[in-house]
VOPAGU-2260 file (C-alpha; in pm, 1 decimal, decimal comma):
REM VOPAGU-2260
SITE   aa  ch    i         X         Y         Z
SITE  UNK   A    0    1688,8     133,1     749,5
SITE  UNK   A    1    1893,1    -180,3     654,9
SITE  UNK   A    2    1700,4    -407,6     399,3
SITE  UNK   A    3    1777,2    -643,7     562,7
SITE  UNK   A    4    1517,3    -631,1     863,5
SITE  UNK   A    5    1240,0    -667,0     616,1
SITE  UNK   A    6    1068,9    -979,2     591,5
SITE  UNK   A    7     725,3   -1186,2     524,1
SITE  UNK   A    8     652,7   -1410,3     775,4
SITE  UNK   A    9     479,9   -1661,3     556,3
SITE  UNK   A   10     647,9   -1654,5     271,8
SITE  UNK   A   11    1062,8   -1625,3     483,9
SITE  UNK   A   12    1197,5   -1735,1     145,7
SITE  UNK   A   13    1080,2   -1406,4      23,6
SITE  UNK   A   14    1247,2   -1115,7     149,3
SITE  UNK   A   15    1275,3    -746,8      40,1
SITE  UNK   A   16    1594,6    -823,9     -74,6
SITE  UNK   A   17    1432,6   -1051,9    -348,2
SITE  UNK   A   18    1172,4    -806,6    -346,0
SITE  UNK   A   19    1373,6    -548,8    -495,1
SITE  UNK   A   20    1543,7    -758,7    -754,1
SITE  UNK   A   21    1198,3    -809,6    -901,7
SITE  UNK   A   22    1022,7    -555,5   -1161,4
SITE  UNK   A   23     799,5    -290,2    -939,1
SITE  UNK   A   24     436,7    -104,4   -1011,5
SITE  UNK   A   25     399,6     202,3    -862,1
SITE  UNK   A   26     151,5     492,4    -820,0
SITE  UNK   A   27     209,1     797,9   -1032,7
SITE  UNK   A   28     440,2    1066,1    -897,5
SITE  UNK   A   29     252,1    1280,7    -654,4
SITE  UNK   A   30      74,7     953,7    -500,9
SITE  UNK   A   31       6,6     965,0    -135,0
SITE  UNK   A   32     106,9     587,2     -85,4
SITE  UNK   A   33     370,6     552,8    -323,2
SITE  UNK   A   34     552,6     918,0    -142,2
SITE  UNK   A   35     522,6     782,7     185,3
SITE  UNK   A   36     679,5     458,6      85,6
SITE  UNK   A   37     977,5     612,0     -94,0
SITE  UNK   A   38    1016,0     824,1     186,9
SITE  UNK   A   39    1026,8     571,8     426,5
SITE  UNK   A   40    1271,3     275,0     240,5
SITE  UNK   A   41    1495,7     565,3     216,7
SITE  UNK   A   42    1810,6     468,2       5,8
SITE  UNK   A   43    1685,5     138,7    -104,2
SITE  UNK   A   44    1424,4     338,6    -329,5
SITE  UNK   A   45    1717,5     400,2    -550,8
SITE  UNK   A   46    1729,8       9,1    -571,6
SITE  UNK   A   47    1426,5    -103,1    -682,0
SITE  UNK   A   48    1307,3    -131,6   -1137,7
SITE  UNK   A   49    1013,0     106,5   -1150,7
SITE  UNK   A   50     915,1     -13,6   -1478,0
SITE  UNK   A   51     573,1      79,8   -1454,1
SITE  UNK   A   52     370,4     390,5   -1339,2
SITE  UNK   A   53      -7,6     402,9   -1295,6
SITE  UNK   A   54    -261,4     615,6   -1220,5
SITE  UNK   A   55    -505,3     337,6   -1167,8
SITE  UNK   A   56    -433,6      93,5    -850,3
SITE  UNK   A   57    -690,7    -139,8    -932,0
SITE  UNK   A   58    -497,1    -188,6   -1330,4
SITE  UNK   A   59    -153,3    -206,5   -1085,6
SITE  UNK   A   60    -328,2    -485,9    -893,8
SITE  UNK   A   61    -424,4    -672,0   -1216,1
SITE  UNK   A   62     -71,0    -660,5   -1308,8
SITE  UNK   A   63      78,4    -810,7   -1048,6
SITE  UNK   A   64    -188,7   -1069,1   -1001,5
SITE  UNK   A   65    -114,1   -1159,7   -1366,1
SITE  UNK   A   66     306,8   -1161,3   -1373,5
SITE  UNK   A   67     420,5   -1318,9   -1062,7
SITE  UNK   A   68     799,7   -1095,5   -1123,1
SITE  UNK   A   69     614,6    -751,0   -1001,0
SITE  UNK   A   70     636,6    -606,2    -717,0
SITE  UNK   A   71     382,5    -300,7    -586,5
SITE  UNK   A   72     262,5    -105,8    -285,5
SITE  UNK   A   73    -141,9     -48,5    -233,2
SITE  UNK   A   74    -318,9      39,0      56,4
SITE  UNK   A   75    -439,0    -286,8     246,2
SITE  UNK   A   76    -805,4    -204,9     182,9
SITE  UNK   A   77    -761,1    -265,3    -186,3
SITE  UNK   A   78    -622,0    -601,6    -244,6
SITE  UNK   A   79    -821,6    -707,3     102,6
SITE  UNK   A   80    -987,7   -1010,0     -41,6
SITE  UNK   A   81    -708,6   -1092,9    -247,7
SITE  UNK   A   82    -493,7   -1137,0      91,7
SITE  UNK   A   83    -743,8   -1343,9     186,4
SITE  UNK   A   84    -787,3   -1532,8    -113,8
SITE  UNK   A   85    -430,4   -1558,5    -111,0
SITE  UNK   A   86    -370,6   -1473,7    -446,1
SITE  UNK   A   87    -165,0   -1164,3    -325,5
SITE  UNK   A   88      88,2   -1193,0      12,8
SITE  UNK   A   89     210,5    -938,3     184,7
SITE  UNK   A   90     576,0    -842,1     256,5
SITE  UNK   A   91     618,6    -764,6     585,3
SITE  UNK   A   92     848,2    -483,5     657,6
SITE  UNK   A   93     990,5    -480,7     992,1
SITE  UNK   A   94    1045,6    -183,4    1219,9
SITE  UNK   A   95     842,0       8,1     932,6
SITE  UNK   A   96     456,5     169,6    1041,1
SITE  UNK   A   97     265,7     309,4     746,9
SITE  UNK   A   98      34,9     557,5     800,7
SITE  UNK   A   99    -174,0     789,7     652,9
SITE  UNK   A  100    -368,0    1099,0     741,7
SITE  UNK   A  101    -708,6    1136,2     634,7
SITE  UNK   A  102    -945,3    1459,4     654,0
SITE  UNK   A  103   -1306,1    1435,5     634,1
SITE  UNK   A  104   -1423,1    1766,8     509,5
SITE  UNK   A  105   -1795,8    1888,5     519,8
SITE  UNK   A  106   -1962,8    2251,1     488,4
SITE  UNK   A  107   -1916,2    2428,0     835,3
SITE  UNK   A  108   -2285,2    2476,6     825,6
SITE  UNK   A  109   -2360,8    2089,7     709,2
SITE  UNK   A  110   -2651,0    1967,9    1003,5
SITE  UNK   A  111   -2480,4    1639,3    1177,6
SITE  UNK   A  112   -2764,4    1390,7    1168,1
SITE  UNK   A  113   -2785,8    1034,7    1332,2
SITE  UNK   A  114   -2721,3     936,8     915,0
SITE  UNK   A  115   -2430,4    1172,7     905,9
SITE  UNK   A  116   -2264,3    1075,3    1250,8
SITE  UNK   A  117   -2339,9     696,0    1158,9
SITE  UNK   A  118   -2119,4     794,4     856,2
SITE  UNK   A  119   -1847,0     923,1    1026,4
SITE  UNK   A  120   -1835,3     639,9    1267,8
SITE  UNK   A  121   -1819,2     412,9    1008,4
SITE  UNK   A  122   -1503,9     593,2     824,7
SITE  UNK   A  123   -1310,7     626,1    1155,9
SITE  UNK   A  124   -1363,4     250,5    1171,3
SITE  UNK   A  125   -1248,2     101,6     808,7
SITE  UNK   A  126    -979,1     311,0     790,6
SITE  UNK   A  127    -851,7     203,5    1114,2
């Protein structure tokens, strides 16, 4: 992946170019979101100033909010209003998917009720 294909659409003066110049917040070692991002930047991982590494995301996410020279990557669910808000944008990588699988586990023997199925529903549908 070239750097160079990633954008944000609404903020084009801000590119992962810059992005990578500034200081960046990540998850602890072993983090789902933070692995699959490494993995998937590739060589530009080697790049970026990991100055920081938290356990917390929602302490990462008061970080950045406060220092406008950090950088992070959190699931979209957790800085959701803060997108909206627009306190927070979003860096757009091109030609880049993020995903992430998620297992529901419940006893083998666990009764599926209408309150259990509504659940379930409900799970398939925020995290999609």
């Amino acid at each position: 992946m070239d750097a160079s294909t990633i954008f944000d659409e609404k903020h084009p003066s801000i590119s992962f170019i810059d992005a990578i110049k500034k200081r960046w917040i990540l998850r602890e070692i072993g983090s789902g979101t933070r692995e699959i991002f490494m993995s998937k930047i590739g060589e530009i991982s080697k790049e970026l100033d990991i100055f920081m590494q938290l356990q917390d995301f929602e302490e990462i996410k008061t970080i950045v909010l406060n220092n406008t020279n950090t950088v992070t990557v959190l699931s979209k669910v957790i800085v959701k209003k803060e997108l909206k808000q627009k306190k927070l944008f979003e860096i757009k990588l091109k030609n880049i998917e993020f995903k992430r699988e998620f297992y529901l586990v419940y006893h083998k023997d666990k009764t599926k009720n209408l309150l259990f199925e509504t659940f379930i529903e409900f799970i398939k549908n925020r995290l999609n």
